[in-house]
C-alpha positions, -999 to 999 in steps of 0.1 A, spaced: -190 133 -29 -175 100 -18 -149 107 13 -119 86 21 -102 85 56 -65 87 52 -40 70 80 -8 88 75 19 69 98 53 95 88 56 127 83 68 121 42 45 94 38 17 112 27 -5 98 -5 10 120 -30 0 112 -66 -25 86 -55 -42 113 -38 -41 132 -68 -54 107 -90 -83 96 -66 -92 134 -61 -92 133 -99 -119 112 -96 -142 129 -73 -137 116 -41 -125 134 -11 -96 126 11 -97 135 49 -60 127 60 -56 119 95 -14 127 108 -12 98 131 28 98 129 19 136 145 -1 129 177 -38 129 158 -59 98 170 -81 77 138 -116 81 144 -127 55 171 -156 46 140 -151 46 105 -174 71 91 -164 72 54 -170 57 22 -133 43 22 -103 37 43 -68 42 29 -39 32 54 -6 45 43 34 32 46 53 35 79 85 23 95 64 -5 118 53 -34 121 16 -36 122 11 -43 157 40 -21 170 23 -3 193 49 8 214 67 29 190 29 38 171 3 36 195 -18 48 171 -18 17 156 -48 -2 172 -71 22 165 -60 19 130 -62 -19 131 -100 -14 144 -109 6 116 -94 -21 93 -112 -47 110 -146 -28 108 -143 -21 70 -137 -59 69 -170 -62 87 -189 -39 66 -174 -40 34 -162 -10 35 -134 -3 2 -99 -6 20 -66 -2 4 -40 -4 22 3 2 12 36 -12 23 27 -10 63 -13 -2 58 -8 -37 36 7 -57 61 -23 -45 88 -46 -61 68 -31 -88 64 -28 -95 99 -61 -83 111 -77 -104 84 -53 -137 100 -27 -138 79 10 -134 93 35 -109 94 73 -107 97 99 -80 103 135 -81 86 121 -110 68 137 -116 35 162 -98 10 151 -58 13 132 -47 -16 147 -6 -22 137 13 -54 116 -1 -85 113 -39 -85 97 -62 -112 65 -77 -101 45 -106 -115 5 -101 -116 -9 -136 -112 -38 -153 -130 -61 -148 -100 -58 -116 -107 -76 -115 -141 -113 -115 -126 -99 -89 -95 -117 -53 -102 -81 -33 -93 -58 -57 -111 -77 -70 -141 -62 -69 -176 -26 -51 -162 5 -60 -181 12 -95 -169 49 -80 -152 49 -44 -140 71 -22 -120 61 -1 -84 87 16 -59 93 -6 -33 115 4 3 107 -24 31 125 -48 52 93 -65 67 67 -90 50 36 -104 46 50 -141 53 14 -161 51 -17 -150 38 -52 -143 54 -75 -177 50 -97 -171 17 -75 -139 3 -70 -137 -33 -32 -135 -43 -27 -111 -68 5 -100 -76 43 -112 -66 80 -109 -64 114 -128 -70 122 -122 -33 85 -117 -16 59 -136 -29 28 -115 -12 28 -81 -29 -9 -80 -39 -39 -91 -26 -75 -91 -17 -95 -103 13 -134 -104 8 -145 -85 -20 -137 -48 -13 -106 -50 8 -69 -46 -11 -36 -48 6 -6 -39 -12 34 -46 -3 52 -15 -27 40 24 -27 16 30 -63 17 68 -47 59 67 -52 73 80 -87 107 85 -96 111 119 -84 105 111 -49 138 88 -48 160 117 -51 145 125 -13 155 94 -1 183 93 27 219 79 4 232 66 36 204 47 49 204 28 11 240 22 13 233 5 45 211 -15 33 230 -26 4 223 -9 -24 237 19 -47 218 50 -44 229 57 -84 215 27 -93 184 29 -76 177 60 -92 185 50 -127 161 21 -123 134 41 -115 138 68 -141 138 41 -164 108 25 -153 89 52 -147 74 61 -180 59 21 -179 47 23 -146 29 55 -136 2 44 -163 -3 10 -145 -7 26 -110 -30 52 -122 -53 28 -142 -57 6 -105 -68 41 -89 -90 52 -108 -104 17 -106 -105 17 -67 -121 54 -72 -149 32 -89 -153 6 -63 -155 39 -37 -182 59 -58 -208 29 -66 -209 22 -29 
């Protein structure tokens, strides 16, 4: 049975129904609680690599010094084309490690479901291929991708942040919003902290009830689809 190394960088951010729907599938998750004082492997030893959100940047080490094990990793599923996926924070790693640039506070927050456009590259990608040509995902981030890796495939994008989706080599996916988010989990979500940043908690809720129904179909189709990629090797 395939097994997938799981970087958890916060205690909540844990891979919920992604996990679900890729245990669905047969593999096997082995999550690692970074945010909680365990180390990533020094050597990647799985079939997979799945590198979760966080509240960093992706070379923050002083406030995750767990980080640079986890950009390691990253770099030596690059090497051996080992099936990475990585969300919101575990996106923005790749990105970097693979040369592309990162930003924080860059931009107009993105909190709660946003629109996203999946681009005509994306028609020949094995995750994204044949998706509705504008989706919806749960998005809560304040730092970007700002340039690309040389040779990635661009994927999918938004009104405010144009990198949300993308691929570098054949087998390696980086991703800006959280697939493993549904609506439910935005009634967890700290009121304050989005009134702070600008938004209305009510609203943000609404949205995502109402896109929800839409969505969770979209994300589940691109993991089972990753689950694939894992289990033929």
């Amino acid at each position: 049975m395939p097994r997938v190394l799981v970087v958890q960088n916060t205690p909540g951010g844990g891979p919920r129904r992604l996990g679900d729907w890729l245990t669905e599938d047969g593999l096997t998750l082995d999550t690692v609680p970074a945010w909680d004082g365990a180390p990533p492997p020094d050597r990647l030893e799985h079939d997979a690599l799945l590198v979760l959100g966080g509240g960093f940047l992706p070379d923050e080490d002083d406030r995750a010094p767990w980080l640079a094990a986890t950009r390691a990793l990253a770099a030596e599923a690059l090497d051996r084309g080992t099936p990475y996926l990585g969300i919101c924070l575990g996106g923005q790693l790749l990105a970097q490690v693979a040369g592309g640039t990162v930003q924080g506070c860059h931009g107009e927050p993105e909190i709660g479901s946003t629109p996203l456009t999946v681009r005509p590259e994306a028609d020949t990608d094995p995750l994204f291929h044949g998706l509705p040509q504008r989706v919806t995902a749960v998005e809560r981030h304040v730092d970007s991708v700002t340039a690309l890796p040389p040779d990635a495939t661009w994927l999918m994008e938004s009104e405010h942040h144009p990198y949300q989706a993308f691929r570098v080599g054949e087998r390696a996916w980086g991703v800006q919003y959280h697939p493993e988010i549904g609506a439910d989990r935005l009634r967890e979500w700290d009121q304050d902290a989005l009134r702070e940043l600008g938004v209305d908690p009510e609203v943000v809720l609404r949205t995502a009830d109402r896109d929800e129904e839409a969505a969770a179909p979209v994300w589940r189709t691109v993991a089972h689809r990753f689950a694939e990629v894992v289990a033929h090797g």
